[in-house]
C-alpha positions in Angstrom: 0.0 0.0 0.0 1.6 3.8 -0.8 1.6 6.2 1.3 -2.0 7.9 2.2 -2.8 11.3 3.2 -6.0 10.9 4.7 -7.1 14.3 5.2 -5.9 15.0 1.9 -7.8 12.7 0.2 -10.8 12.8 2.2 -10.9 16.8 1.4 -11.0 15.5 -2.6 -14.2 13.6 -2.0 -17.3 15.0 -4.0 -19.4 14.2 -0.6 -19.3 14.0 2.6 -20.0 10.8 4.5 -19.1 8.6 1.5 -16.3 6.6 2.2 -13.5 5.0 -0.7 -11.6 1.9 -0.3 -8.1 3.0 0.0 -6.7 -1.0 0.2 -6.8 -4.0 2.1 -4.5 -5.4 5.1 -5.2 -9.3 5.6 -8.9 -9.2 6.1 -9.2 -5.6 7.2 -10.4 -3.5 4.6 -9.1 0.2 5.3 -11.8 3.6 4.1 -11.8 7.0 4.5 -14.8 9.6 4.4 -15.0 13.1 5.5 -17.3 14.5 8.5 -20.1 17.5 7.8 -21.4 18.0 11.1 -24.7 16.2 10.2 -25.7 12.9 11.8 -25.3 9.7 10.2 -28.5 7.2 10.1 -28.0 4.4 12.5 -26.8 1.1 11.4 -25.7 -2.2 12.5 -22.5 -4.6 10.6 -22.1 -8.1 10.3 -17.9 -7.5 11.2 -16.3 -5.3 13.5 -15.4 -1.5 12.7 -12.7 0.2 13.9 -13.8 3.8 13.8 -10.4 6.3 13.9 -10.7 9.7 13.9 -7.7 12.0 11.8 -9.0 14.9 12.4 -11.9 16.8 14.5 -14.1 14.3 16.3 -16.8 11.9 16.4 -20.1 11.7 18.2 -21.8 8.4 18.5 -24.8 6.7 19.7 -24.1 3.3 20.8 -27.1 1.4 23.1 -28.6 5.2 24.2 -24.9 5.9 25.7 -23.3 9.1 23.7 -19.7 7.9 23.0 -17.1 10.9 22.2 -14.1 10.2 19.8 -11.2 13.1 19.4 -8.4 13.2 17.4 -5.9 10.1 17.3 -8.9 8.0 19.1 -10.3 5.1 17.4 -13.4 3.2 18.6 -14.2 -0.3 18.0 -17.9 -1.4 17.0 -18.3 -5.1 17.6 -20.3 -6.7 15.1 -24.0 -7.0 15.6 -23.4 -3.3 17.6 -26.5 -0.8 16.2 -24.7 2.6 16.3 -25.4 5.8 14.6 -23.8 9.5 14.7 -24.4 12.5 16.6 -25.0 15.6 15.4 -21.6 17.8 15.5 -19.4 15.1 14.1 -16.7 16.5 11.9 -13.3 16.0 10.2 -11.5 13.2 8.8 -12.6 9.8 9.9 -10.9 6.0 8.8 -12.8 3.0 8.9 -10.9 -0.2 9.2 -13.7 -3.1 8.7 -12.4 -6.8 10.2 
């Protein structure tokens, strides 16, 4: 995999919450999106997601407990988890899916 500039790349994308596939380690499978501030529909996965924040921070909703994740945090939603975003969420954000 080259080197990525994931702030850099996620301020090219034409929208906001709409991750790319940047590559694959082993099973994980490694995305990047950009944060607007507007809440993300809640959703549930079938594999783990390791939620990493670049830049600004993330707001979540996880089992009616708000979850807060700054810079250089990353939080880990076990699969079968239903979580959504908050409201306020913004920056650069990496999704590693296991």
């Amino acid at each position: 995999m080259p080197l990525l500039d994931f702030a850099a790349i996620a301020g090219q994308l034409p929208d906001s919450w709409k991750s790319i596939r940047l590559g694959q380690v082993g099973p994980a499978r490694i995305k990047v999106l950009r944060m607007d501030e507007q809440a993300y529909e809640e959703e549930v996965h079938d594999y783990n997601e390791g939620l990493l924040v670049i830049s600004g921070h993330l707001r979540l909703s996880i089992a009616d407990e708000e979850i807060h994740v700054e810079t250089g945090q990353m939080y880990l939603v076990e699969a079968g988890t239903t979580h959504a975003v908050l409201p306020d969420s913004q920056g650069t954000l990496v999704i590693i899916d296991v």
